[in-house]
mmCIF file of the N, C-alpha and C atoms, coordinates in Angstrom:
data_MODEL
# 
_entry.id   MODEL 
# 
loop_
_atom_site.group_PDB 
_atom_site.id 
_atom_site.type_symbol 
_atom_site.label_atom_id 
_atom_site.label_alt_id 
_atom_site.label_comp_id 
_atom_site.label_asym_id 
_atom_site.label_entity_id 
_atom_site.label_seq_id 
_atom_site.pdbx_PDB_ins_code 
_atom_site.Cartn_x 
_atom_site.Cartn_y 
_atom_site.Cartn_z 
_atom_site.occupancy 
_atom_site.B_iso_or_equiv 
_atom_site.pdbx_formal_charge 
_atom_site.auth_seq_id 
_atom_site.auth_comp_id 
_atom_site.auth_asym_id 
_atom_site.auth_atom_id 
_atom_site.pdbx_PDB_model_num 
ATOM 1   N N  . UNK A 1 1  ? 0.859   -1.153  0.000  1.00 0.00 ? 1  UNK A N  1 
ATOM 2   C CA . UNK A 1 1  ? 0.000   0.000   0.000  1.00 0.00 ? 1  UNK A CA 1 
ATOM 3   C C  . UNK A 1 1  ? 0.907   1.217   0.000  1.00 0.00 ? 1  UNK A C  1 
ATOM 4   N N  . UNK A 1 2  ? 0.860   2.118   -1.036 1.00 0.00 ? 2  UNK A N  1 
ATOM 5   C CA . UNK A 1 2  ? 1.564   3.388   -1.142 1.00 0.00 ? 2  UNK A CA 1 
ATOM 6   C C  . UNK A 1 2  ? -0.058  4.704   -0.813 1.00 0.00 ? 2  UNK A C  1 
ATOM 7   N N  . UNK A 1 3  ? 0.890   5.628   0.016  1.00 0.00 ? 3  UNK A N  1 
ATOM 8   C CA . UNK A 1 3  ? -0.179  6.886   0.421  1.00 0.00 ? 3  UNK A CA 1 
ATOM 9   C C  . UNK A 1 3  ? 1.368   7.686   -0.226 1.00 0.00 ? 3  UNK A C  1 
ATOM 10  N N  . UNK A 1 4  ? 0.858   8.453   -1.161 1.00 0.00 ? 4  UNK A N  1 
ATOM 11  C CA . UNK A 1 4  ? 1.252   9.734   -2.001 1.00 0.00 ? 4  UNK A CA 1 
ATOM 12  C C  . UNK A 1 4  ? 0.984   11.266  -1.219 1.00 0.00 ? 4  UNK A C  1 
ATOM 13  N N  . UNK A 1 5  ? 1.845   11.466  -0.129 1.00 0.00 ? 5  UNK A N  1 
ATOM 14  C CA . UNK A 1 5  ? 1.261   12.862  0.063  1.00 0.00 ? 5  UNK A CA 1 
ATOM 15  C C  . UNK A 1 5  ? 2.458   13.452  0.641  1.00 0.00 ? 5  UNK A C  1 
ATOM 16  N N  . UNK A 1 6  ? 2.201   14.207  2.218  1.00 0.00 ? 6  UNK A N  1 
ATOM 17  C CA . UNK A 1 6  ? 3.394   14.521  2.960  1.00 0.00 ? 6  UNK A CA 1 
ATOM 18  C C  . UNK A 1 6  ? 3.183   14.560  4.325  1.00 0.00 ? 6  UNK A C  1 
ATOM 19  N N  . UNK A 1 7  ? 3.840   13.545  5.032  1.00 0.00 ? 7  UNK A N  1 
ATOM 20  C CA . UNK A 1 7  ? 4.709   13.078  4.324  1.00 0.00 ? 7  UNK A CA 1 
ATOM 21  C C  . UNK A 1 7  ? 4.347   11.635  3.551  1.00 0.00 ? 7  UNK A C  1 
ATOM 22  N N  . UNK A 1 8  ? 4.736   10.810  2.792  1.00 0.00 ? 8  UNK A N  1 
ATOM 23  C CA . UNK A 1 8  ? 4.351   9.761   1.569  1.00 0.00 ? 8  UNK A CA 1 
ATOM 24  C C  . UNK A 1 8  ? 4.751   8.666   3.034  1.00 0.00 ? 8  UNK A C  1 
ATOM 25  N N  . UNK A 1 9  ? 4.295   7.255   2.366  1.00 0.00 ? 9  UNK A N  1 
ATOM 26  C CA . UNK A 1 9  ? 3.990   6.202   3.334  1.00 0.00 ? 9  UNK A CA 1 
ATOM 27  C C  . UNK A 1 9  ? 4.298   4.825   2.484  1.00 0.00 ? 9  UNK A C  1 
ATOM 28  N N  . UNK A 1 10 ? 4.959   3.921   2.480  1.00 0.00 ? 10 UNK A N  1 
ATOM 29  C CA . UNK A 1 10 ? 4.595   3.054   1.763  1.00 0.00 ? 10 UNK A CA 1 
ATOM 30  C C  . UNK A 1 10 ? 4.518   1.590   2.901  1.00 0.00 ? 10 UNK A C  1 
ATOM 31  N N  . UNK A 1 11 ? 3.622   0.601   3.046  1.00 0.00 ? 11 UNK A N  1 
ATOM 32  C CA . UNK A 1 11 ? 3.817   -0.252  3.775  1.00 0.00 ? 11 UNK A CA 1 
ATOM 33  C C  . UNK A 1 11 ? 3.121   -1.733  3.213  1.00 0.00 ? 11 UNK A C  1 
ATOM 34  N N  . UNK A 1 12 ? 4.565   -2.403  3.238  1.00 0.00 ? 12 UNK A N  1 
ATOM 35  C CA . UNK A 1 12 ? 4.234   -4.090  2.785  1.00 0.00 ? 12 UNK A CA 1 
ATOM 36  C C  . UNK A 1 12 ? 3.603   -4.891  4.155  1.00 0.00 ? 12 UNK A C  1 
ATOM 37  N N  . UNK A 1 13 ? 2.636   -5.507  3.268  1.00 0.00 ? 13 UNK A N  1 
ATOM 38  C CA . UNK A 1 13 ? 1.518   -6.090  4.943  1.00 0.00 ? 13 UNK A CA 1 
ATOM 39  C C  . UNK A 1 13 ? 2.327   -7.864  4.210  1.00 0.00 ? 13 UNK A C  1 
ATOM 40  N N  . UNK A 1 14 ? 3.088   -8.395  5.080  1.00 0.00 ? 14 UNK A N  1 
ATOM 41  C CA . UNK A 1 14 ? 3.462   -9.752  5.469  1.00 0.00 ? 14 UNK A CA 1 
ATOM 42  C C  . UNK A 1 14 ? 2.659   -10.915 5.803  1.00 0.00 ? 14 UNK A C  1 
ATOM 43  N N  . UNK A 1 15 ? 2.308   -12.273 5.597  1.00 0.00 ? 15 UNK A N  1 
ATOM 44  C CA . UNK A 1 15 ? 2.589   -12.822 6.425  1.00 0.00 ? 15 UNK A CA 1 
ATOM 45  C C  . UNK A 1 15 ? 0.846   -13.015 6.629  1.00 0.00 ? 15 UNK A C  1 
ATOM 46  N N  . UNK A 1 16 ? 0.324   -12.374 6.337  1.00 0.00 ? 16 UNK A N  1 
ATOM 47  C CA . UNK A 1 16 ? -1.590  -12.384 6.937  1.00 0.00 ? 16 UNK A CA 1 
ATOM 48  C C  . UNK A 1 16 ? -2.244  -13.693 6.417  1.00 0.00 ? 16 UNK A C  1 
ATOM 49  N N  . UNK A 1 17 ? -2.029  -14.481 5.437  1.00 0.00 ? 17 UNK A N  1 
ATOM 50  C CA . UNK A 1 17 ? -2.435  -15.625 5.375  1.00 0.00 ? 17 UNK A CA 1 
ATOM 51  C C  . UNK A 1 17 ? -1.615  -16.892 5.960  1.00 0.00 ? 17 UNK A C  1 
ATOM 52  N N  . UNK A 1 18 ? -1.849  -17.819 6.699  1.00 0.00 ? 18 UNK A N  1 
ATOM 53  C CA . UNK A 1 18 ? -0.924  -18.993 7.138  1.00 0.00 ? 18 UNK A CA 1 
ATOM 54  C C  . UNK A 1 18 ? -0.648  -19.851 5.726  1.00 0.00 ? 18 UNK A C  1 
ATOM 55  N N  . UNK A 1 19 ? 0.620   -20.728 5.768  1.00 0.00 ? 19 UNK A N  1 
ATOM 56  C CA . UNK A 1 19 ? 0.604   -21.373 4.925  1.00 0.00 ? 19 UNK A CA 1 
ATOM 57  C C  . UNK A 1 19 ? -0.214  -22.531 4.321  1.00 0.00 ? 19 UNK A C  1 
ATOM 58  N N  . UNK A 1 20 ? -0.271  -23.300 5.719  1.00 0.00 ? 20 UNK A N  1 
ATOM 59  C CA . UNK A 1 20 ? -1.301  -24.381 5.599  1.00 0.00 ? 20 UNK A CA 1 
ATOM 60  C C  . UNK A 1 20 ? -2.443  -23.928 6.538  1.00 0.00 ? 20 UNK A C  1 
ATOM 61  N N  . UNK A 1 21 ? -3.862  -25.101 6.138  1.00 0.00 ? 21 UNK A N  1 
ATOM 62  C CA . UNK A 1 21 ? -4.664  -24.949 7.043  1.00 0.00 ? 21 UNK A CA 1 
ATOM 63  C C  . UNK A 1 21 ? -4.631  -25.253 8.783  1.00 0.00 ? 21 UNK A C  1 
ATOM 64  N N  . UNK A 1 22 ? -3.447  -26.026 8.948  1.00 0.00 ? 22 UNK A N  1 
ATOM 65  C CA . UNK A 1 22 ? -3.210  -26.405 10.417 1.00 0.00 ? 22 UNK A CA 1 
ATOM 66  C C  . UNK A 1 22 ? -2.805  -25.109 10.881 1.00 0.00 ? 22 UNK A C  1 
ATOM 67  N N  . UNK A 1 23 ? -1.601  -24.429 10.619 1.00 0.00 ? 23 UNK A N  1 
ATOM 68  C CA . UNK A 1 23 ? -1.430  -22.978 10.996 1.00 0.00 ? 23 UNK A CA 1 
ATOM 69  C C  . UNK A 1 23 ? -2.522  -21.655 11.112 1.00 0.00 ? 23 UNK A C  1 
ATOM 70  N N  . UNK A 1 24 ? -3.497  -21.875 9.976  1.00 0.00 ? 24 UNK A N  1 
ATOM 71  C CA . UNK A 1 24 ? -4.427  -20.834 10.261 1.00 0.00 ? 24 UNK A CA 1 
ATOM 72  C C  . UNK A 1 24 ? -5.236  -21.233 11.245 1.00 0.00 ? 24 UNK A C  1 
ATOM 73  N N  . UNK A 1 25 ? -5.267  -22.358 11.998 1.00 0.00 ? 25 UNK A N  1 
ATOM 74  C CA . UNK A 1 25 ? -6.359  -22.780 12.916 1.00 0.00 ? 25 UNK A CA 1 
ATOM 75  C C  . UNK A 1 25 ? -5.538  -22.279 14.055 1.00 0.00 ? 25 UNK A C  1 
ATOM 76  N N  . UNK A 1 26 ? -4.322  -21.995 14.146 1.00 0.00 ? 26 UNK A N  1 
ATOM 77  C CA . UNK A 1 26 ? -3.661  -21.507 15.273 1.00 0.00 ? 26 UNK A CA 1 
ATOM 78  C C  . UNK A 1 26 ? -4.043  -20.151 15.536 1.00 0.00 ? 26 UNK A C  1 
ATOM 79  N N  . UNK A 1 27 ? -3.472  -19.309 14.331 1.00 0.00 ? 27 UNK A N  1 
ATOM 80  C CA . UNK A 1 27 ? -4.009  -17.923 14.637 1.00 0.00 ? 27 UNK A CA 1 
ATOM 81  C C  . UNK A 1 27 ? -3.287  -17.416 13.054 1.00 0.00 ? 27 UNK A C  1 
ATOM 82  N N  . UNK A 1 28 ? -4.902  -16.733 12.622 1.00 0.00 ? 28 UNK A N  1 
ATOM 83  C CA . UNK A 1 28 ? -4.709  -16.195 11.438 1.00 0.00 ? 28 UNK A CA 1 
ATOM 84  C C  . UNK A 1 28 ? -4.841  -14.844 11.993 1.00 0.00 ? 28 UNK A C  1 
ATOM 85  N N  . UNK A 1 29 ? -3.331  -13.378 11.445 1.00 0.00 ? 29 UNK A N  1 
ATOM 86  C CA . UNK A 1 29 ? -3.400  -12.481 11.546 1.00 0.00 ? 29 UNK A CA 1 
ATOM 87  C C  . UNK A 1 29 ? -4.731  -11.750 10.605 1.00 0.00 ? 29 UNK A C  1 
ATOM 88  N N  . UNK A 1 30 ? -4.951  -12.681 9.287  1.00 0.00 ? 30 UNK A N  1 
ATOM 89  C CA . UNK A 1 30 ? -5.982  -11.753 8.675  1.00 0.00 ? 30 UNK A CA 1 
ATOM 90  C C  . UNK A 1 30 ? -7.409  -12.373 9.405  1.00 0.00 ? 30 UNK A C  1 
ATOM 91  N N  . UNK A 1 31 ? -7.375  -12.957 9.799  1.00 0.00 ? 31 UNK A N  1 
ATOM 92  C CA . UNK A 1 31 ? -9.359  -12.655 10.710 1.00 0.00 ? 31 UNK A CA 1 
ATOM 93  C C  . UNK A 1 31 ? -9.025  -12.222 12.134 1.00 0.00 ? 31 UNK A C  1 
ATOM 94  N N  . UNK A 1 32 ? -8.037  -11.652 12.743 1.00 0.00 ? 32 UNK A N  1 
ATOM 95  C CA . UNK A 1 32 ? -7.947  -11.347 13.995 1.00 0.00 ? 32 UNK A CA 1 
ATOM 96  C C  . UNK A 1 32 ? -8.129  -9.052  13.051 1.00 0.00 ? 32 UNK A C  1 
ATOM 97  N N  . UNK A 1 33 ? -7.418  -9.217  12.055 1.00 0.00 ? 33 UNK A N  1 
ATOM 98  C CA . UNK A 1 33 ? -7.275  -8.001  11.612 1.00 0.00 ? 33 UNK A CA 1 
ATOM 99  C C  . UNK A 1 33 ? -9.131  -7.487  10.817 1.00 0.00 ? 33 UNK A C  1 
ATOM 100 N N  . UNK A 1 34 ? -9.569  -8.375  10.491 1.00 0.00 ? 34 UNK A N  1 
ATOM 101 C CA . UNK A 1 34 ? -10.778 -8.242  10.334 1.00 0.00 ? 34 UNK A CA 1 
ATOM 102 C C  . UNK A 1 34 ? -11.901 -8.204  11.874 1.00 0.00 ? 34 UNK A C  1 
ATOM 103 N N  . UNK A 1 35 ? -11.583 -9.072  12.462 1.00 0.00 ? 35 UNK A N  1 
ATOM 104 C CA . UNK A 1 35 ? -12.388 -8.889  13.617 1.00 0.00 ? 35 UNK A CA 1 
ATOM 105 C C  . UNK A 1 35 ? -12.133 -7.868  14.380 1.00 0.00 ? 35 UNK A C  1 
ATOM 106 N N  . UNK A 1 36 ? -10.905 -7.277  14.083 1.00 0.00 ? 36 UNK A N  1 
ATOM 107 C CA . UNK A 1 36 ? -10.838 -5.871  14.951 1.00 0.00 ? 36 UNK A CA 1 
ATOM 108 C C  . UNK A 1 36 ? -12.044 -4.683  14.657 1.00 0.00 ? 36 UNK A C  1 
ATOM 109 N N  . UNK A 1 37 ? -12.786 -4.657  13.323 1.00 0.00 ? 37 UNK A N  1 
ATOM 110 C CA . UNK A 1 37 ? -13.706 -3.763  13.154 1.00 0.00 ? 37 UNK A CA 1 
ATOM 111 C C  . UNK A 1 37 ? -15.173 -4.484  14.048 1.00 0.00 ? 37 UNK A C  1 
ATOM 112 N N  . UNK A 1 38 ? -15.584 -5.433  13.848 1.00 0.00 ? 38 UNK A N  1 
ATOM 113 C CA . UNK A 1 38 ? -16.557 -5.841  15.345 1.00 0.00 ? 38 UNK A CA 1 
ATOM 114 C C  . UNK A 1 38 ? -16.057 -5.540  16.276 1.00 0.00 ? 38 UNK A C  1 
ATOM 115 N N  . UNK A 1 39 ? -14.887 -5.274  16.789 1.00 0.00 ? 39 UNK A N  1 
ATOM 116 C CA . UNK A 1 39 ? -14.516 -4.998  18.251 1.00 0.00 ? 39 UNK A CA 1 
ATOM 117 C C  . UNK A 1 39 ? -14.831 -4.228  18.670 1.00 0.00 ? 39 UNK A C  1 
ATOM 118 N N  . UNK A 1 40 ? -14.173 -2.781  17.335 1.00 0.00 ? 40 UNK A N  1 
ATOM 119 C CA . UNK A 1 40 ? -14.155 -1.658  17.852 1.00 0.00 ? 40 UNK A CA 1 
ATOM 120 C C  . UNK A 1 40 ? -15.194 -0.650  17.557 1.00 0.00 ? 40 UNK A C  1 
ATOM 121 N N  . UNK A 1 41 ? -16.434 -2.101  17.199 1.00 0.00 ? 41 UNK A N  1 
ATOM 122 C CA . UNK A 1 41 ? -17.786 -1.072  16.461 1.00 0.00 ? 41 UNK A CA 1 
ATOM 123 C C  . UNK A 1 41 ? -18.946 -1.621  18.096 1.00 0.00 ? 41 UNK A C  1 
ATOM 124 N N  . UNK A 1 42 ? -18.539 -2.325  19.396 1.00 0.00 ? 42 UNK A N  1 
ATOM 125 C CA . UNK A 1 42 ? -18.897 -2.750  20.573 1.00 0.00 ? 42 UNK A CA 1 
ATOM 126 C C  . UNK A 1 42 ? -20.118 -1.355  20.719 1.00 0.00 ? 42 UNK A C  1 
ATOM 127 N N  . UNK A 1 43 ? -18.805 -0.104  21.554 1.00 0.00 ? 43 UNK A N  1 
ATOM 128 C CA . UNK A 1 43 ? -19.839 0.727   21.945 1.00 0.00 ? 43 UNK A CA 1 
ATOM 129 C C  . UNK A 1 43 ? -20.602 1.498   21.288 1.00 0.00 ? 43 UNK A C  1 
ATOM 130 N N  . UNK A 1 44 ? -20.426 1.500   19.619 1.00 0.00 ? 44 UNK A N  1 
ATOM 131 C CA . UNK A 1 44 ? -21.996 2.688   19.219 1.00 0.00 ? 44 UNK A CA 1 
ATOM 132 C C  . UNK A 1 44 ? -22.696 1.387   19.107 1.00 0.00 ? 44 UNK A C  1 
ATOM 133 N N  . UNK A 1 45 ? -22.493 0.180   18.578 1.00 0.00 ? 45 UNK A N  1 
ATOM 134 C CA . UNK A 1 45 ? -24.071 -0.794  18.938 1.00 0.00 ? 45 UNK A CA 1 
ATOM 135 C C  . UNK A 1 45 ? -24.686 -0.566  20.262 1.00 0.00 ? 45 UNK A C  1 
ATOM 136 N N  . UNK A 1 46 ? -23.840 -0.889  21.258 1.00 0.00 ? 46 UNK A N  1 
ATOM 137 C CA . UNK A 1 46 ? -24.295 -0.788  22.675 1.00 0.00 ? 46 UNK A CA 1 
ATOM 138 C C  . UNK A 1 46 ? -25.251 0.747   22.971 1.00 0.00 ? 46 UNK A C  1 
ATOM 139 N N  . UNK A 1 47 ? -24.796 1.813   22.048 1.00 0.00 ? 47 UNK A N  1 
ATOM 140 C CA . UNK A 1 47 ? -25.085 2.680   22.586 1.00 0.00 ? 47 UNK A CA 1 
ATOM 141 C C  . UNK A 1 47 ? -26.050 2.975   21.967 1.00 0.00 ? 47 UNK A C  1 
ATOM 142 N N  . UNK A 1 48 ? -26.699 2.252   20.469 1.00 0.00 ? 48 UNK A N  1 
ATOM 143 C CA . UNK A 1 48 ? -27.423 2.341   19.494 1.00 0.00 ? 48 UNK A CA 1 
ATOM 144 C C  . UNK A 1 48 ? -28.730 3.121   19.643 1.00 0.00 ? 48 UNK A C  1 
ATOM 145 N N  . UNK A 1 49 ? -29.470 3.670   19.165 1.00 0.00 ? 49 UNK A N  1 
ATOM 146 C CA . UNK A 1 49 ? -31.392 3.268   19.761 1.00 0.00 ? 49 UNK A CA 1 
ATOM 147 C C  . UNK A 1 49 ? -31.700 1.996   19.363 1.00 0.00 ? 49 UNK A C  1 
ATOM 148 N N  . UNK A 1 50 ? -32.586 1.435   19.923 1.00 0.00 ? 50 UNK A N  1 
ATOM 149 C CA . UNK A 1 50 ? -33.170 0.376   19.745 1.00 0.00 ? 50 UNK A CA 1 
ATOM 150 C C  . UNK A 1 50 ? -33.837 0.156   18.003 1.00 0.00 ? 50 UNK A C  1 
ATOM 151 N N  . UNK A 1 51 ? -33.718 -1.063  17.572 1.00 0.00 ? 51 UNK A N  1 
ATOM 152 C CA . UNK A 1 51 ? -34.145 -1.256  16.862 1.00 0.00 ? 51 UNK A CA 1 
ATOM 153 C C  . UNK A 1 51 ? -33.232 -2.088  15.907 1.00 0.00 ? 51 UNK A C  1 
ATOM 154 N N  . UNK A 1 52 ? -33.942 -2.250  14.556 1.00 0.00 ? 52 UNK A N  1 
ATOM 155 C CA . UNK A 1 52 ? -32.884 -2.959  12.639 1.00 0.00 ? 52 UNK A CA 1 
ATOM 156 C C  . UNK A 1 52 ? -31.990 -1.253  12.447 1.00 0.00 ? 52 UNK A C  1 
ATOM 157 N N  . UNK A 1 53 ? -31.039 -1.693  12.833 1.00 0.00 ? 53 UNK A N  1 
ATOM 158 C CA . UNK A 1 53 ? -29.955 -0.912  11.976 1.00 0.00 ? 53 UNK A CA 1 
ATOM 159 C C  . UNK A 1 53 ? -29.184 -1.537  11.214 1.00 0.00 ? 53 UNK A C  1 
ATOM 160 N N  . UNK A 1 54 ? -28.425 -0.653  10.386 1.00 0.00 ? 54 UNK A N  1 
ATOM 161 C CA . UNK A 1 54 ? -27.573 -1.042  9.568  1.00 0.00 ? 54 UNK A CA 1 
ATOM 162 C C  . UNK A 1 54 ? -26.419 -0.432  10.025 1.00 0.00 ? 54 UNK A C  1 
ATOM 163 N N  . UNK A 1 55 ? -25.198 -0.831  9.307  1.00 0.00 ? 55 UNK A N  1 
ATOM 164 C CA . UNK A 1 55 ? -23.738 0.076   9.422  1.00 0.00 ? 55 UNK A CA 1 
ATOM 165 C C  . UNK A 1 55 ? -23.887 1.119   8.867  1.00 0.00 ? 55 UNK A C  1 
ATOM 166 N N  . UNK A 1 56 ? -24.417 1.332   8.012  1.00 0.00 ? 56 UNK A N  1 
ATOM 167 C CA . UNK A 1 56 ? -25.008 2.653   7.736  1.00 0.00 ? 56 UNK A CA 1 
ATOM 168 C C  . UNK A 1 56 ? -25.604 3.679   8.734  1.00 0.00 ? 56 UNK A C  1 
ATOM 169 N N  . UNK A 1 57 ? -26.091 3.200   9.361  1.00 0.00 ? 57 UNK A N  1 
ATOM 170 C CA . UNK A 1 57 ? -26.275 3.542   10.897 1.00 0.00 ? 57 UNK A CA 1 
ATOM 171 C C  . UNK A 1 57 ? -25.754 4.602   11.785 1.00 0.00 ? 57 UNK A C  1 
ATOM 172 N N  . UNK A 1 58 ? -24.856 3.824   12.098 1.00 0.00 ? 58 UNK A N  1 
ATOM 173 C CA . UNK A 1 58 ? -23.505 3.830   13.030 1.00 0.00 ? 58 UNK A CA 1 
ATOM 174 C C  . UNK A 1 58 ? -22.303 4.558   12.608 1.00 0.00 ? 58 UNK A C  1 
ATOM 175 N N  . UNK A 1 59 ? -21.618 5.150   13.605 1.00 0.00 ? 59 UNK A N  1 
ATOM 176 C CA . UNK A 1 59 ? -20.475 6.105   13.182 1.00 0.00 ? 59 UNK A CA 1 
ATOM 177 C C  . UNK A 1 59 ? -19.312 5.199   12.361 1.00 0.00 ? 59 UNK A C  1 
ATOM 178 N N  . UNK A 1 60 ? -18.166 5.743   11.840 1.00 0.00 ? 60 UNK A N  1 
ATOM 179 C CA . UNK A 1 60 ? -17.084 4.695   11.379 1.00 0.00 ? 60 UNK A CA 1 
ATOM 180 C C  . UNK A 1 60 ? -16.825 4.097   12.636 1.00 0.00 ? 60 UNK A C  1 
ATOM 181 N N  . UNK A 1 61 ? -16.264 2.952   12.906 1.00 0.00 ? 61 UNK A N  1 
ATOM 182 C CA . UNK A 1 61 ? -15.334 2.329   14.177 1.00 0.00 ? 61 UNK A CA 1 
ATOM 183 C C  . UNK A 1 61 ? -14.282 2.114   13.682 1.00 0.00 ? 61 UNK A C  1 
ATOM 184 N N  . UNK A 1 62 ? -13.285 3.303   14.908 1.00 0.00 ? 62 UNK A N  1 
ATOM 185 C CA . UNK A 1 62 ? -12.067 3.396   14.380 1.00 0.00 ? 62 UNK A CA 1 
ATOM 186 C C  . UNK A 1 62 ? -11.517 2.914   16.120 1.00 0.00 ? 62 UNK A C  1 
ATOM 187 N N  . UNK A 1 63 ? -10.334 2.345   15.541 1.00 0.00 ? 63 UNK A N  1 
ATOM 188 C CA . UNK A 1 63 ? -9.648  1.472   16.694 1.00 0.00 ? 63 UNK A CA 1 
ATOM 189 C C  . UNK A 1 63 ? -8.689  2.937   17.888 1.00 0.00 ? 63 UNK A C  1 
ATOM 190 N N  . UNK A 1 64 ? -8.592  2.502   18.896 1.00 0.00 ? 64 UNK A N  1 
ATOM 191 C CA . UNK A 1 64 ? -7.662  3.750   19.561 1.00 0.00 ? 64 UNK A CA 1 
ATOM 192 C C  . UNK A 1 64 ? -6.908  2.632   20.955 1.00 0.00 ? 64 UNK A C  1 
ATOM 193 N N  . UNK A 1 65 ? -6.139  3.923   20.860 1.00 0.00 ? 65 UNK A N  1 
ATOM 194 C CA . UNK A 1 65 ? -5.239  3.365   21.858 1.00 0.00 ? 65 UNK A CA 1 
ATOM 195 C C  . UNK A 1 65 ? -5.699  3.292   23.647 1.00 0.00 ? 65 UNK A C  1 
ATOM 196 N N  . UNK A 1 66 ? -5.220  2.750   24.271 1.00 0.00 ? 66 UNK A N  1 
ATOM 197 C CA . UNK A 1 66 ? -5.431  2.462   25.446 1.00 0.00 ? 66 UNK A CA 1 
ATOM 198 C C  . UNK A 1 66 ? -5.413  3.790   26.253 1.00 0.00 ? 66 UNK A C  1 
ATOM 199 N N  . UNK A 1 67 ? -5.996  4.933   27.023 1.00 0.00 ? 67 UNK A N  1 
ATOM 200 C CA . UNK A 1 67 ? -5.706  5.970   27.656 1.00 0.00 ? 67 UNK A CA 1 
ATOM 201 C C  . UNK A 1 67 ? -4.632  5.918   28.341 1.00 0.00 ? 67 UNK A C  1 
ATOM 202 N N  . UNK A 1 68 ? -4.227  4.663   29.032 1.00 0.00 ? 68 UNK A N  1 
ATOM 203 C CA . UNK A 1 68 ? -2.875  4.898   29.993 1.00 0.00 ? 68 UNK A CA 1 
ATOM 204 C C  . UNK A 1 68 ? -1.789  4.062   28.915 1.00 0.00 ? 68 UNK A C  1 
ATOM 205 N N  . UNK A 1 69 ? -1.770  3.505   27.892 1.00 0.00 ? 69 UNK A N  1 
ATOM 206 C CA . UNK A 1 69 ? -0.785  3.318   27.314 1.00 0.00 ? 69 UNK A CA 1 
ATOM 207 C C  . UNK A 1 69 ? 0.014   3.898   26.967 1.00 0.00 ? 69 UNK A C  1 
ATOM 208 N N  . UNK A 1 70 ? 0.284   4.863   26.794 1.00 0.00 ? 70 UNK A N  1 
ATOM 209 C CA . UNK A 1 70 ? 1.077   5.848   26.922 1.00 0.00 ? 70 UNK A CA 1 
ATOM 210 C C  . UNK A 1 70 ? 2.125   6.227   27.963 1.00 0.00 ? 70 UNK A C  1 
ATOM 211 N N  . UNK A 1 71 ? 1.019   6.272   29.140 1.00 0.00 ? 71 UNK A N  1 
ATOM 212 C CA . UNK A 1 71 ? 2.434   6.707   30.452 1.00 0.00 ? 71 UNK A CA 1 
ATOM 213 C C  . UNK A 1 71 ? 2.793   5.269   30.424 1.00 0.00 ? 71 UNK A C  1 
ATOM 214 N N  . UNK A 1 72 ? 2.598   4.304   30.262 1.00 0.00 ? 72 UNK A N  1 
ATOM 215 C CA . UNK A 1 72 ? 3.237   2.675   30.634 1.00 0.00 ? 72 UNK A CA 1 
ATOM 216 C C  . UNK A 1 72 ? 4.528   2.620   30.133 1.00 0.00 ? 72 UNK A C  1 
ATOM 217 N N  . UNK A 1 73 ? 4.244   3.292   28.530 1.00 0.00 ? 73 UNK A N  1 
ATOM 218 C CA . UNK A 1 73 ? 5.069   2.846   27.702 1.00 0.00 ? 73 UNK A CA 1 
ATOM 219 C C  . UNK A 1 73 ? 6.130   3.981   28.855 1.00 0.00 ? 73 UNK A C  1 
ATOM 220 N N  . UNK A 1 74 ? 6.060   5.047   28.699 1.00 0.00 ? 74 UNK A N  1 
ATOM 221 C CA . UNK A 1 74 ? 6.768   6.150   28.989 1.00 0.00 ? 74 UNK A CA 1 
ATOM 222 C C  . UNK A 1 74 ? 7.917   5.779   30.274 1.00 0.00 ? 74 UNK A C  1 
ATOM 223 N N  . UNK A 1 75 ? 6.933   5.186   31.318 1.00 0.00 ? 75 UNK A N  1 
ATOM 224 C CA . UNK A 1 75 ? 7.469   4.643   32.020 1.00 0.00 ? 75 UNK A CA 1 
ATOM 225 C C  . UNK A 1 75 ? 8.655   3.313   32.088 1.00 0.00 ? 75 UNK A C  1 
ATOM 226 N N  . UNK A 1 76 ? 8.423   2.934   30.711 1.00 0.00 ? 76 UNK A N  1 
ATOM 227 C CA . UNK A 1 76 ? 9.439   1.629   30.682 1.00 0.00 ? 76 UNK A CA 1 
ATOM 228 C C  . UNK A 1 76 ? 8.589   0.212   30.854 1.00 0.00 ? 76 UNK A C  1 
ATOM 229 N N  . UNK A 1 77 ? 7.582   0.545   31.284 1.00 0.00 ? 77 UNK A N  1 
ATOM 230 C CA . UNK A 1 77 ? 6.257   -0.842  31.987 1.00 0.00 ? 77 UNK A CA 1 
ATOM 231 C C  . UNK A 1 77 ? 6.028   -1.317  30.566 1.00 0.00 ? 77 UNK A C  1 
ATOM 232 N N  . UNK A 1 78 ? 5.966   -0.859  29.307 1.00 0.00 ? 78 UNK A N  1 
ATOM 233 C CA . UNK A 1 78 ? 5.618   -2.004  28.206 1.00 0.00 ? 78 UNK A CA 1 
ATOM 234 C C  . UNK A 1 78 ? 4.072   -1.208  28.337 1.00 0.00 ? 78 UNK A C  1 
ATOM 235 N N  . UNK A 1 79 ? 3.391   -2.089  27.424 1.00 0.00 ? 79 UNK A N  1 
ATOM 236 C CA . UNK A 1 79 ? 1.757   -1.786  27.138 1.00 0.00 ? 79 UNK A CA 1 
ATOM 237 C C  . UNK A 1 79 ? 1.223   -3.145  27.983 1.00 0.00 ? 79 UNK A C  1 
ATOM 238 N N  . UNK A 1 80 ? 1.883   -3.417  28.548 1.00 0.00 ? 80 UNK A N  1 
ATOM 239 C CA . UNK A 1 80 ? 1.043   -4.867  29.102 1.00 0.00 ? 80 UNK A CA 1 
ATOM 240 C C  . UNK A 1 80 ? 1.311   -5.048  30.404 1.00 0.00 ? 80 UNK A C  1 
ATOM 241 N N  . UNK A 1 81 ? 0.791   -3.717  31.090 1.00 0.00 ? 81 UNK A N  1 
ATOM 242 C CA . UNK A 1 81 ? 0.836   -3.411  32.792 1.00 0.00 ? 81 UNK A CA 1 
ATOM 243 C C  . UNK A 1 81 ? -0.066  -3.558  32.985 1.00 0.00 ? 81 UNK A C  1 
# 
């Protein structure tokens, strides 16, 4: 994927399909990378009105970072304090 702007971006995605089917039953990066948009679409459903919606609906769900991940990292603690 190339982004053309400023500053420009180019990034090769690796590795997202397993080779065989025994490996993808372990852990496939591409349905953990797909299931991240159900994850991070949790609270406007939760917060929805009642009723048939669609994604159309609902705001984009965009993924974010942890509020204290930041000082963790800062601190030297890693993201997994």
């Amino acid at each position: 994927m190339e982004i053309t702007g400023d500053p420009s971006c180019l990034t090769t995605f690796k590795k997202l399909h397993p080779a065989t089917v025994a490996e993808g039953l372990v852990r496939n990066p591409g349905v953990v990378a797909t299931a991240m948009h159900c994850v991070n679409a949790i609270p406007y459903v939760c917060g929805a009105r009642p009723g048939l919606l669609t994604y159309l609906d609902l705001p984009v769900a965009a993924g974010r970072a942890s509020l204290g991940l930041h000082r963790a990292r800062a601190a030297g603690g890693g993201a997994d304090r």
